[in-house]
C-alpha positions as CSV (number, residue, x, y, z in Angstrom):
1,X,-2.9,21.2,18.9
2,X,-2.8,20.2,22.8
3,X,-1.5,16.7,22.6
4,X,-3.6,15.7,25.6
5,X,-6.3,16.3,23.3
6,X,-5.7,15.3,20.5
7,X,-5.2,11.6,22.1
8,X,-8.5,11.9,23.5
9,X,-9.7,12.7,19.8
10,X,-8.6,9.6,18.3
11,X,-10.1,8.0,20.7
12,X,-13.4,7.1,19.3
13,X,-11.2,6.0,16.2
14,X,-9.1,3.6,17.7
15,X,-12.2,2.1,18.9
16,X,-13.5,1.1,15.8
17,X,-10.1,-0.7,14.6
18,X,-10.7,-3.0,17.7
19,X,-13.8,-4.3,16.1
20,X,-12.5,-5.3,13.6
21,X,-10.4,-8.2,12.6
22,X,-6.8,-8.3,14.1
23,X,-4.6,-7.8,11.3
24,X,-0.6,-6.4,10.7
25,X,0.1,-3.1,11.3
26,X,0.9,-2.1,7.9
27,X,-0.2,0.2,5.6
28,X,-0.8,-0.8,1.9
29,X,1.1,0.8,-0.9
30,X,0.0,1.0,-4.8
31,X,2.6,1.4,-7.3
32,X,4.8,0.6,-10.3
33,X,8.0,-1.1,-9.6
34,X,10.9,-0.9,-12.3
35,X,12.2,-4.2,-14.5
36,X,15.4,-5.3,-13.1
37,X,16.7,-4.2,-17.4
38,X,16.8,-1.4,-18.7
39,X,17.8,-1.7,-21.7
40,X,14.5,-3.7,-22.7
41,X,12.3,-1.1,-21.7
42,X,11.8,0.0,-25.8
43,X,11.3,-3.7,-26.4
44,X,7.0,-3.8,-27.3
45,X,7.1,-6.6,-29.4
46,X,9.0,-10.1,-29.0
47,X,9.7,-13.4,-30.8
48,X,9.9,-16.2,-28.5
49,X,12.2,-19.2,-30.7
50,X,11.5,-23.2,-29.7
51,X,14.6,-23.6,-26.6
52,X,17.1,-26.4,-27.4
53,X,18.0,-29.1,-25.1
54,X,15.7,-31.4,-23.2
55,X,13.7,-29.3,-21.7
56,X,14.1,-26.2,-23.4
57,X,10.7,-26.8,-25.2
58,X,8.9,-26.9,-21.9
59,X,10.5,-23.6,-20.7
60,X,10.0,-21.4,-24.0
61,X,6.7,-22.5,-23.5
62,X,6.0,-21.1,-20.3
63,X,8.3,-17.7,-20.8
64,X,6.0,-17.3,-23.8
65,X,2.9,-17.5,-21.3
66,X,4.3,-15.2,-18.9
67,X,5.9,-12.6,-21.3
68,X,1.8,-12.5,-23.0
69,X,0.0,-11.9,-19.7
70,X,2.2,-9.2,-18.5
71,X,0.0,-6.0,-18.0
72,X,1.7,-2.6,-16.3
73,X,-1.0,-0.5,-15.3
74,X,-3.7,-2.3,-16.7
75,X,-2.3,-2.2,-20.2
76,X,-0.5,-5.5,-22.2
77,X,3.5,-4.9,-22.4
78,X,4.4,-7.0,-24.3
79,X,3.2,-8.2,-28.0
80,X,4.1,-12.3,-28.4
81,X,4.9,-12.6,-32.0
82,X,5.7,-15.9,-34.0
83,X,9.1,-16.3,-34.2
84,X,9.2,-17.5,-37.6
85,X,5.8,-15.9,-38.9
86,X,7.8,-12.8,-41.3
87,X,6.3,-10.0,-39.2
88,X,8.8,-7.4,-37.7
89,X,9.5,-7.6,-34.1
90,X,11.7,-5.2,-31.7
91,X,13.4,-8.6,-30.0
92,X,13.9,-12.4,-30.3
93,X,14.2,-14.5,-27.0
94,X,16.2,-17.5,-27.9
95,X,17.5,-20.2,-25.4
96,X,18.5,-23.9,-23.8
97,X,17.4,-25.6,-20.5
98,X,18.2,-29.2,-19.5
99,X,17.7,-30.3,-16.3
100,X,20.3,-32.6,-14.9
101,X,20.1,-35.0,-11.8
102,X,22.4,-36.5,-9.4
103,X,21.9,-39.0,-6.3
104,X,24.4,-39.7,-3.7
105,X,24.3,-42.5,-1.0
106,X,23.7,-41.4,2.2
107,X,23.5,-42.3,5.8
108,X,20.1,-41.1,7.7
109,X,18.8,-41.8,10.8
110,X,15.7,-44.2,11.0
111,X,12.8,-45.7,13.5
112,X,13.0,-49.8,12.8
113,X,11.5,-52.5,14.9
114,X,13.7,-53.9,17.0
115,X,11.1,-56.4,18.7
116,X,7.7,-57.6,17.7
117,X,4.7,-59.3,20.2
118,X,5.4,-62.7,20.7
119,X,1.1,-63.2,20.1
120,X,1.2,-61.4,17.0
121,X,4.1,-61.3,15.0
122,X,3.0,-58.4,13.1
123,X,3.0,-55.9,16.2
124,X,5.9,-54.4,16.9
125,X,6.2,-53.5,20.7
126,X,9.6,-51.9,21.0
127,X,11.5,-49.3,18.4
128,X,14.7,-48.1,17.9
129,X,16.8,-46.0,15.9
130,X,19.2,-47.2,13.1
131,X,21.3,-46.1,10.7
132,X,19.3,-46.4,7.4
133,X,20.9,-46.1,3.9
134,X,18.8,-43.7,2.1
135,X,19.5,-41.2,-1.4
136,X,20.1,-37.4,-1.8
137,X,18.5,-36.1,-4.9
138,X,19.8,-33.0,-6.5
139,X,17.8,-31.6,-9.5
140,X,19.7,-28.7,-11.4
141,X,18.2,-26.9,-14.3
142,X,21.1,-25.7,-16.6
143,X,19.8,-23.2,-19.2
144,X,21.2,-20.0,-20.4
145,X,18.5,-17.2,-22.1
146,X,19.7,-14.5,-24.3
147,X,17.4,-11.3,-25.6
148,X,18.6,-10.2,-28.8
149,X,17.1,-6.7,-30.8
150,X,16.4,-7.1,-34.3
151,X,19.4,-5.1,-34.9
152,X,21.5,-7.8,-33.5
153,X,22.1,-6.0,-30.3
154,X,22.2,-8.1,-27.2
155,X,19.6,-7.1,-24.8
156,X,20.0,-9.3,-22.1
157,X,21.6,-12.3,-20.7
158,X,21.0,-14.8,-17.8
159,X,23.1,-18.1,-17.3
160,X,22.4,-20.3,-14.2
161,X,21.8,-23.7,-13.1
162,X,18.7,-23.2,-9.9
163,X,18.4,-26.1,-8.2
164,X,16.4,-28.5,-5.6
165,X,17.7,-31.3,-3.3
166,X,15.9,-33.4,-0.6
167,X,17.0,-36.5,1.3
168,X,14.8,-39.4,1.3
169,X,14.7,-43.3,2.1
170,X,13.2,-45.5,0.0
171,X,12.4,-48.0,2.2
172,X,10.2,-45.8,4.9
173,X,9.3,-42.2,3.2
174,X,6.3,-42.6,0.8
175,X,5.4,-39.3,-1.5
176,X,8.7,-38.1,-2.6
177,X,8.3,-35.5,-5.0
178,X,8.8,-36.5,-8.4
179,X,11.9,-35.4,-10.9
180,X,8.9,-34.3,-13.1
181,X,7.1,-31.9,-10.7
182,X,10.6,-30.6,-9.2
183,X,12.1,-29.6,-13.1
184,X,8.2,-28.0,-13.3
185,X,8.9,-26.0,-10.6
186,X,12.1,-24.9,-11.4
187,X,10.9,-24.1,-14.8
188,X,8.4,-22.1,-13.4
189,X,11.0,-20.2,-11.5
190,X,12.5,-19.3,-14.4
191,X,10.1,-18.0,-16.4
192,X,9.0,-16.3,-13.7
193,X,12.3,-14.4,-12.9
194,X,12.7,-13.5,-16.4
195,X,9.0,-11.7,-16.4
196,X,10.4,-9.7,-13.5
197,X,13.6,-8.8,-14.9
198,X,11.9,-7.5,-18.6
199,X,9.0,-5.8,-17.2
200,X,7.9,-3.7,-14.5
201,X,5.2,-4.8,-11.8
202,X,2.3,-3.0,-10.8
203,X,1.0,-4.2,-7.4
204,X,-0.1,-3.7,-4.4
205,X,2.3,-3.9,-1.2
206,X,1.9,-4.3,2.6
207,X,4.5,-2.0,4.8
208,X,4.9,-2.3,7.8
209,X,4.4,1.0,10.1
210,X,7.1,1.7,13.0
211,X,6.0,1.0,16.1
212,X,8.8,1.4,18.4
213,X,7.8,4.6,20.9
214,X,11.4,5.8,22.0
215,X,11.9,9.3,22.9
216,X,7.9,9.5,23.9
217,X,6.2,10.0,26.8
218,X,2.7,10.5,28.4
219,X,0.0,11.6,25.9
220,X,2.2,11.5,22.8
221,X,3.2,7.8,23.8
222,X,-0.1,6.6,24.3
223,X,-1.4,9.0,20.8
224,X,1.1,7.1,18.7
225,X,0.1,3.8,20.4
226,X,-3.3,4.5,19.5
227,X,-2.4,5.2,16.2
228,X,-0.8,2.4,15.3
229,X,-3.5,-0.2,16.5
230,X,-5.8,1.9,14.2
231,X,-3.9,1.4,11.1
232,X,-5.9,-1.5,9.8
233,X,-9.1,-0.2,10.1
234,X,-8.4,3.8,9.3
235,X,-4.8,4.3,7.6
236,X,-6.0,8.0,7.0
237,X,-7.3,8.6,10.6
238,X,-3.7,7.1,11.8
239,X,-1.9,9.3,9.2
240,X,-3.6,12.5,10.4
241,X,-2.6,11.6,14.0
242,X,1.1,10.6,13.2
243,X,1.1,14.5,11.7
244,X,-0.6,15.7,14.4
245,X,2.3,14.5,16.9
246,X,4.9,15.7,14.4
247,X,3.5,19.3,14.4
248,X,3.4,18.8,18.5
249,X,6.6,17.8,19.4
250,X,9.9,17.2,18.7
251,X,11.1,15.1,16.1
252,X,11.2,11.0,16.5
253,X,12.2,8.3,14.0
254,X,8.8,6.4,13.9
255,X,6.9,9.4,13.3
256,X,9.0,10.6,10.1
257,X,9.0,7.3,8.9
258,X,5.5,6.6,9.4
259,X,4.7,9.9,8.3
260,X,6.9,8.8,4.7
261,X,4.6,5.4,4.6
262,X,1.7,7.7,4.6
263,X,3.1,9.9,1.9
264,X,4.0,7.1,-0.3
265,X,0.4,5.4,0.3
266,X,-1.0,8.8,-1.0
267,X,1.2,8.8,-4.2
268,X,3.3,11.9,-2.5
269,X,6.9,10.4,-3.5
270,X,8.8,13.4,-3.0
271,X,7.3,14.2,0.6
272,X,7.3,10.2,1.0
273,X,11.3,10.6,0.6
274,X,11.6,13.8,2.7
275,X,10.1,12.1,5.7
276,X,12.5,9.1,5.0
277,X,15.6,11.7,5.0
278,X,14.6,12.6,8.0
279,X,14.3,9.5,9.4
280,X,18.0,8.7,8.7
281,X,18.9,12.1,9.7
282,X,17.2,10.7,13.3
283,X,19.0,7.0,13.2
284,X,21.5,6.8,10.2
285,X,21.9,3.8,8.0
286,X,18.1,2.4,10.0
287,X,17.2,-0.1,7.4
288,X,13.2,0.7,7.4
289,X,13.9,4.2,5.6
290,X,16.5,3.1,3.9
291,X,14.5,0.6,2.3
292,X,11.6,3.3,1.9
293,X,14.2,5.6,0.1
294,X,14.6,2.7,-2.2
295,X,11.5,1.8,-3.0
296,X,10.7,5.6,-3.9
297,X,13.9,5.4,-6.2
298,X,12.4,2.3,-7.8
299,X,9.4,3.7,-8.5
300,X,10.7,6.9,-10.4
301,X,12.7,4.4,-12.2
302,X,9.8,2.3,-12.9
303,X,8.0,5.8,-14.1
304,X,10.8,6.3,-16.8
305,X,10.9,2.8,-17.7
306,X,7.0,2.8,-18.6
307,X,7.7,6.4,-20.2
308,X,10.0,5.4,-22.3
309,X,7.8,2.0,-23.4
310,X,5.1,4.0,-24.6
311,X,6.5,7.2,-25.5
312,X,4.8,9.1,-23.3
């Protein structure tokens, strides 16, 4: 195909994406993306034991919610069992979390009144900064998890101490976050990393598209442009012309790479990695199709991982 003509083809296309909201040229990617363990993946059923320390109730508690909503393809991964209710189970998630926390004087600086109206004593009509003794809080949750298969095998393992700080005065900053809310959040953060490191995740991603047009010129240049400004709107039509330009000219990193997003939006992961090989082949060790060669390698891990689960 011409590629004067072609640009004039897409045209009427691009026009349409200018209708319509402005939005980031990406293009949105469906799949399954592996647990960060692999040795869990045979794990369908767990036990989830009462934590020890202080707040080790509070965290089983909210791993036990997680681990029961996690679905991988619209199907439950997990089976939450009692963990003393006699039935068998492939795992047993025992635990301890205590949150610790520390303040330290500090020095900050701070607006005080340094003269007042001599009508109204109350009015200040004149400010200046001072040095203001205030607090550092540091919040650390300490806890260490351990996943361990009915045979006695250790499964997995996490130690680790996440934290929050912030720097406050008394005296002049009102709505400090309370100890209670921060150890809820890093609770939360918790649980939630240990969802992602037993089971895979099935979502939807945005990518971004290449845009940079180095190495094209005239009708191609202005073709890709075109192109990309319709990704929001069409993907597909954009696709088709990003082909188009590869089968018109010579090769050029956005293209191939572009031309990989559009193979992994389609499902396509061995063309998707092909067009990402030749991407690096056109700028080695560029980090977009490196991280595109990546993701295709986590998702045929994620494909054995969820083969494995149910014996498929």
């Amino acid at each position: 195909m011409r590629i004067g003509g072609m640009a004039g083809g897409i045209a009427a296309l691009a026009a349409m994406a200018f209708g319509a909201p402005l939005q980031a040229e990406s293009l949105y990617i469906t799949g399954t993306y592996p647990a960060g363990v692999d040795a869990v993946t045979r794990v369908n059923s767990i036990a989830v034991e009462n934590f020890g320390g202080v707040d080790g109730p509070a965290l089983s508690i909210r791993i036990e919610d997680r681990l029961r909503g996690v679905e991988v393809e619209g199907r439950p991964w997990f089976a939450i069992l009692p963990a003393r209710g006699g039935g068998e189970v492939d795992a047993v998630l025992r635990g301890t979390a205590t949150a610790q926390t520390r303040f330290e004087d500090i020095t900050l600086k701070r607006k005080r009144c340094a003269k007042y109206d001599e009508q109204n004593s109350k009015k200040c009509v004149e400010h200046k900064e001072v040095d203001a003794r205030c607090l550092r809080r540091t919040i650390s949750l300490n806890h260490s998890i351990r996943l361990v298969s009915w045979r006695g095998e250790q499964l997995y393992a996490r130690d680790g101490a996440p934290s929050q700080q912030i720097s406050y005065c008394p005296r002049d900053d009102d709505n400090v976050k309370s100890e209670e809310s921060t150890i809820a959040e890093l609770l939360d953060g918790v649980a939630g990393d240990l969802r992602f490191q037993l089971a895979p995740l099935h979502e939807r991603r945005a990518i971004r598209v290449m845009e940079s047009r180095k190495g094209l010129k005239g009708e191609a240049s202005k073709a890709f442009q075109q192109a990309v400004k319709m990704t929001p709107a069409d993907p597909e039509g954009a696709c088709r012309v990003w082909d188009s330009l590869a089968d018109a000219g010579p090769p050029q990193l956005s293209i191939a790479f572009n031309r990989g997003l559009c193979a992994e939006m389609r499902g396509d992961l061995d063309l998707a990695a092909e067009h990402y090989r030749s991407a690096l082949q056109l700028s080695p060790g560029h980090d977009y199709p490196e991280q595109g060669l990546a993701r295709i390698e986590g998702r045929h891990r994620a494909e054995r991982q969820v083969q494995e689960h149910w014996g498929e």
